[in-house]
Phi, psi and omega in degrees: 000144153320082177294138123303128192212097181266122188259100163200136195291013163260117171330282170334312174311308175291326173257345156288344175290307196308340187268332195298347198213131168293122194256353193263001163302324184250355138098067152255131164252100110049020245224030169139173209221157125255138187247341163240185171293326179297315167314319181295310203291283212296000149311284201334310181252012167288318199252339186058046181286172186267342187210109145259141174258136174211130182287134199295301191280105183216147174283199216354010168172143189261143176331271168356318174274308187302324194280322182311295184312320165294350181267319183310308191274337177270310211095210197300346179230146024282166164283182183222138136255109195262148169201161206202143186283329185230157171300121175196126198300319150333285163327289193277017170276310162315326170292333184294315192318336185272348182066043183283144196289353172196149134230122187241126179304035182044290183281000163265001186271144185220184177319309205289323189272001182281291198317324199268035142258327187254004152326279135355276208271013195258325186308340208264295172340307186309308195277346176282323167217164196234140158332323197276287227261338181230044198311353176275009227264317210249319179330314212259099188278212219263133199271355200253322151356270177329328207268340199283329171282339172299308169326317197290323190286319173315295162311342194247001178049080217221029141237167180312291197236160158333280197322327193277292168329310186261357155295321178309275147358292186284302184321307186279347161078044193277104180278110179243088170246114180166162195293317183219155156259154174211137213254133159245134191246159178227133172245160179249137181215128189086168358280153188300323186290348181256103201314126184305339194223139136159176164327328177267351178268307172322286154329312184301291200306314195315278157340292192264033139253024235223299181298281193321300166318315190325293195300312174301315182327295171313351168258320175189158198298165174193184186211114157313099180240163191244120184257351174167167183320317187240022168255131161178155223248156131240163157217156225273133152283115181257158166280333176211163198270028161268116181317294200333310177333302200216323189332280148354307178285290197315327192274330149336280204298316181320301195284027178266307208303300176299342175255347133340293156333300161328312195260024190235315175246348203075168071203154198260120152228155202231182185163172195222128187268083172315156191291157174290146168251188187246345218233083169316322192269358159264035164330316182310305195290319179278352154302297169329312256226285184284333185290317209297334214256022187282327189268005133329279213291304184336312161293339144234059155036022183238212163249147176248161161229161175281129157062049170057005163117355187255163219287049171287161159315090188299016179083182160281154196326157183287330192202137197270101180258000168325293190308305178264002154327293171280007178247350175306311216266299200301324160332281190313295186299317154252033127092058141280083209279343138342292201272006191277282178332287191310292176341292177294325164293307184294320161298325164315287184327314199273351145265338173320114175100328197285065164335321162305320198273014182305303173313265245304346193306288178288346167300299176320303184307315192268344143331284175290339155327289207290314175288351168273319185294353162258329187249348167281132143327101178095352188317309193276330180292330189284335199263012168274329168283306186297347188216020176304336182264004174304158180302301195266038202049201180292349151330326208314327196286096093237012173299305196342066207266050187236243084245322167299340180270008199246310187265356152297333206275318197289329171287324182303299237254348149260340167296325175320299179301306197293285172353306205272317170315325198278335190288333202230012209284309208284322185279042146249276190004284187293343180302317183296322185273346204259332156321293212284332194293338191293326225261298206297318182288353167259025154227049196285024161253036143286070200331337184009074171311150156325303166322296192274335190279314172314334197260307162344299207249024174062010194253183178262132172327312191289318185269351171297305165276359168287337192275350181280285179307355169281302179308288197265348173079024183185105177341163187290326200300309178315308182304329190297280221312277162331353173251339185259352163260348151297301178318295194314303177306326151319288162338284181315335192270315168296317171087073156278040195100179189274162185316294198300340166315287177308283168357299197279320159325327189251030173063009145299133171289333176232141142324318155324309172269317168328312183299330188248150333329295192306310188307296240276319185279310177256002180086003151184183216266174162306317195283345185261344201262303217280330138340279166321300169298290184302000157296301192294330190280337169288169202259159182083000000 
């Protein structure tokens, strides 16, 4: 994917760029907003993005300055798209000099002159950069997705181990630093005016979680995840896990977020905060914690905190998913829709008639929801298909006021899933290897054990390596060993360092064994290979 990185010192300006373009249409990420100039250079190096569009005229450092200094210090990327409210011969003389692919005028803008500038500007991309020289250009498919799904597996608590969690973590470049965390999940309510399905609800929803991080963001860092249109969790960095600490504070700034929101979009959100851990990955209890206190805030449309913030027994789990977890994930991962089928049935039975179990009922659902949209290829466009004629998609189980509407939605979503699967079953397989195959070459400075790239992809060592070797047609070990010895002939061809240099790029510890691996694959050592090039490279 493409990074994106949009600067203007209007809020509005910003979320309308953002709205303005389908953007993953042109394989653009998004990757952050700016409001001043100064703020922009620290996106830049913070975020590296490949394109910014940024309005010229900005306070504490103009668009313009910001692009000179990034050109100074980057070279030819990031590119620049420059805009300006008025036509002014200045401005686009400073725009050639910094050598930006386009200037545009605001009040003139529309989908069509956006879409031919950043067109443009991917043409630019294109010519700029080489795998070799930029390796991240391609690598990364939409990373705050990805990040959106680690929360949700926290909250839904759908990892294996500690370990697996902080592979993920490290992968996704997720920072969770602070004395204690606390999860507030939030809902958007209204406008009346706005159609239950379509583009403008989506655009709306979109915008106002898009706004909300912007706003929360200016107070202290945080992390937004979008749980379904009109649900989304953030969650919160505390200074101490003692409510006095942060209770006060935190609930300011939410109802500064809502009434912003309000006055910017109509729409009312409201929500509820669970008490703080100490611990990210026991997150799941202050999510938990905050869903029991949501129908609170609904009823007076406001932020709540559970029991006020201090730590009680959030009652028991909404739904015990230990026991079907592993027979779920072994399904999912091999796209067994027999025991997919059985798995959901039984669970239908066990709710069928029951009125009491409704919470724990939609607890289940958004379970099994959550582990296809992680462990399928493609998981959310497929459970997006299985409910495409619902007002809300497949959102509708948070609708729910029922039971009977809970185990219909739960009867859609395993004939669908089983259907589409049976349909889909070899191009996802492969789709998964070739995901693993991706992982692997951008981290070939990595010892990348079976054990930790399974923990990366949710999958169990055993079925990685059976689904590999079947797929690719060559054990996993084999697949390292050949891509990191490819890697190495490249180097050598480039003259990237000394054996032992390459050897440590490529996640060895010894030159040694590096050296009898390379032998053992190409039939003499690096140093005779390398020899061999400087034979060839004279002339004559």
């Amino acid at each position: 994917m493409i990074k994106l990185l949009i600067a203007d010192d209007e809020t509005l300006v910003c979320i309308g760029l953002q709205s303005m373009l389908k953007w993953e249409q042109y394989n653009v990420e998004i990757v952050g907003t700016a409001h001043n100039g100064a703020q922009l250079e620290e996106k830049i190096e913070a975020l590296r993005p490949d394109l910014v569009i940024t309005d010229i005229k900005m306070p504490v450092k103009s668009g313009l300055a910001a692009a000179e200094s990034a050109r100074k210090k980057y070279g030819r990327i990031p590119l620049f798209i420059l805009l300006t409210s008025y036509e002014d011969f200045e401005n686009a003389r400073g725009a050639i000099e910094v050598q930006a692919v386009d200037y545009l005028v605001k009040l003139e803008l529309t989908p069509q002159a956006l879409a031919d500038s950043v067109v443009k500007a991917i043409a630019l991309l294109e010519d700029y950069k080489t795998i070799e020289s930029y390796p991240n250009l391609l690598h990364r498919g939409n990373l705050q997705a990805q990040r959106d799904k680690l929360f949700i597996r926290l909250f839904h608590h759908l990892f294996e181990n500690r370990t697996q969690f902080e592979l993920q973590q490290e992968d996704l470049g997720v920072e969770l630093s602070g004395a204690a965390f606390a999860v507030c999940v939030c809902r958007i309510s209204g406008p009346d005016t706005v159609p239950p399905r379509g583009d403008k609800l989506v655009a709306l929803c979109s915008s106002t979680v898009q706004m909300a991080k912007d706003t929360l963001s200016s107070f202290r860092p945080c992390h937004v995840t979008s749980l379904d249109l009109r649900n989304f969790a953030v969650t919160l960095p505390l200074p101490d896990a003692d409510p006095r600490a942060w209770v006060p504070e935190i609930g300011e700034q939410l109802r500064h977020m809502a009434a912003v929101l309000r006055n910017y979009f109509n729409v009312a959100v409201f929500g509820a905060v669970g008490f703080a851990v100490e611990d990210p990955y026991v997150l799941r209890e202050s999510y938990l914690a905050a869903r029991k206190a949501l129908p609170a805030a609904a009823r007076d449309k406001a932020f709540v905190f559970y029991a006020q913030g201090e730590k009680e027994d959030p009652g028991p789990a909404l739904f015990d998913f230990s026991k079907l977890r592993s027979e779920l994930r072994r399904a999912f991962e091999e796209l067994d829709t027999l025991a997919l089928r059985e798995i959901i049935t039984g669970m239908i039975g066990s709710f069928e008639g029951r009125s009491d179990l409704l919470v724990p009922a939609i607890d289940a659902a958004c379970n099994i929801l959550y582990m296809a949209a992680s462990l399928l290829a493609d998981g959310e466009n497929l459970v997006e298909q299985i409910f495409e004629h619902e007002p809300e998609g497949y959102r509708s189980i948070y609708q729910m006021q029922d039971m009977d509407g809970v185990v219909d939605w739960l009867a859609r979503f395993r004939d669908g899933c089983a259907n589409l699967l049976s349909s889909r079953k070899q191009s996802y397989k492969e789709q998964l290897v070739r995901n693993v195959q991706d992982y692997i070459k951008r981290n070939l400075d990595r010892k990348l054990s079976l054990q930790q790239v399974a923990d990366v992809f949710n999958f169990s060592p055993n079925y990685l390596s059976h689904l590999f070797s079947k797929v690719a047609k060559i054990n996993y070990v084999e697949y390292i060993t050949e891509t990191k010895m490819a890697a190495a002939k490249d180097m050598m061809k480039r003259g990237e360092g000394r054996i032992y240099e390459i050897s440590q790029k490529l996640g060895y510890d010894s030159a040694f064994y590096f050296s009898k691996v390379f032998k053992k694959v190409e039939g003499m050592s690096p140093r005779e290979y390398m020899q061999r090039l400087e034979s060839q490279a004279k002339p004559g």
